[in-house]
C-alpha positions as CSV (number, residue, x, y, z in Angstrom):
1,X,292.5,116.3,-101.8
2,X,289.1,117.5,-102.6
3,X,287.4,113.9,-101.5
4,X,286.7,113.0,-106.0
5,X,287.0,109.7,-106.7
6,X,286.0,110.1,-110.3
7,X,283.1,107.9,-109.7
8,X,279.6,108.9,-110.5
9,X,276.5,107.5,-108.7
10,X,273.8,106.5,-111.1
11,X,270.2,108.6,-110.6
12,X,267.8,105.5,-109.6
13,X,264.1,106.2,-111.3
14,X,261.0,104.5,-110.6
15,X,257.9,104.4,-112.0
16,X,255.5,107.2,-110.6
17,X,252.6,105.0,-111.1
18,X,253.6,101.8,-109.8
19,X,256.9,102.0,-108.3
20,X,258.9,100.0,-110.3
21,X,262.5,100.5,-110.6
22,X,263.9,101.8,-114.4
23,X,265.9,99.1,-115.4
24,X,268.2,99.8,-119.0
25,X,265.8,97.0,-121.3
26,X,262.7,98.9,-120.1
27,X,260.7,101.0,-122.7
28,X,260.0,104.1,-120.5
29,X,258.3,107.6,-121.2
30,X,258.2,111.0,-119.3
31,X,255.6,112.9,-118.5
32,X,255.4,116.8,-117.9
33,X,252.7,119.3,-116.6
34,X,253.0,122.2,-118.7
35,X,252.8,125.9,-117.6
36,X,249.6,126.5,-119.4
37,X,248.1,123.7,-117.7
38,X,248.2,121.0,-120.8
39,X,250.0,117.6,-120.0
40,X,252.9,116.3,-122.3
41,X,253.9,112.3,-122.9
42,X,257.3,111.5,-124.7
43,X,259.9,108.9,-125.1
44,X,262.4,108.5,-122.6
45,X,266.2,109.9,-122.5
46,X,268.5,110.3,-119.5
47,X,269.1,114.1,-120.1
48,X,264.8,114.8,-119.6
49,X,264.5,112.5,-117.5
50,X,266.6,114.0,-114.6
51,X,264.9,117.7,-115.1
52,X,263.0,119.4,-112.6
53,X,259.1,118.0,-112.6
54,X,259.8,115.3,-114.9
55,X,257.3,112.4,-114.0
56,X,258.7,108.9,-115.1
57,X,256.4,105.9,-116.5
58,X,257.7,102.5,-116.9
59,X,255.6,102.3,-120.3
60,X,253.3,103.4,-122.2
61,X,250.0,102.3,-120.3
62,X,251.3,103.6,-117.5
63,X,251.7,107.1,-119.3
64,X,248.4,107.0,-120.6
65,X,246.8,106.0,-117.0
66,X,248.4,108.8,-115.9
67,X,247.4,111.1,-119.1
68,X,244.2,110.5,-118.5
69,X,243.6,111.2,-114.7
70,X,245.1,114.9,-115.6
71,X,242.8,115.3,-118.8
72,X,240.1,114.4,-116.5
73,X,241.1,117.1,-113.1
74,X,241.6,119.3,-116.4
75,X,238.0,119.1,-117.7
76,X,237.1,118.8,-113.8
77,X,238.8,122.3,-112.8
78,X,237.1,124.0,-116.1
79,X,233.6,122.4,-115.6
80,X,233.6,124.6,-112.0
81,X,234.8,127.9,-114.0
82,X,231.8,130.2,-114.1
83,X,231.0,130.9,-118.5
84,X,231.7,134.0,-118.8
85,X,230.6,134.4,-122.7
């Protein structure tokens, strides 16, 4: 008897702004860094939202609080690159 049940624990998120718990009523949106450095925002679904690096938001200010503190360390990082043209 390998020890399965059958049962499967549900994956508890929370929001990585505030901390609030995902509940099922909750309009919720991921966020990703991207390997070029750019930033993506998109609605929420179970299967994206448990992948590696995904960033969870329990709405849509919350995304775009979040959005916007990684445009600005963006523009931040390429202010303090030397112009090479």
């Amino acid at each position: 008897m390998g020890g399965e049940t059958g049962m499967s624990v549900a994956k508890v998120y929370s929001c990585n702004v505030c901390g609030t718990p995902r509940k099922q009523a909750n309009h919720w949106c991921l966020g990703f860094h991207r390997a070029d450095g750019g930033s993506v925002v998109q609605i929420w679904t179970d299967k994206v939202a448990a992948r590696r690096g995904a960033l969870h938001f329990c709405g849509a200010p919350h995304a775009a609080q979040w959005a916007g503190q990684r445009l600005s360390t963006v523009l931040e990082e390429a202010r303090c690159q030397p112009d090479l043209t």
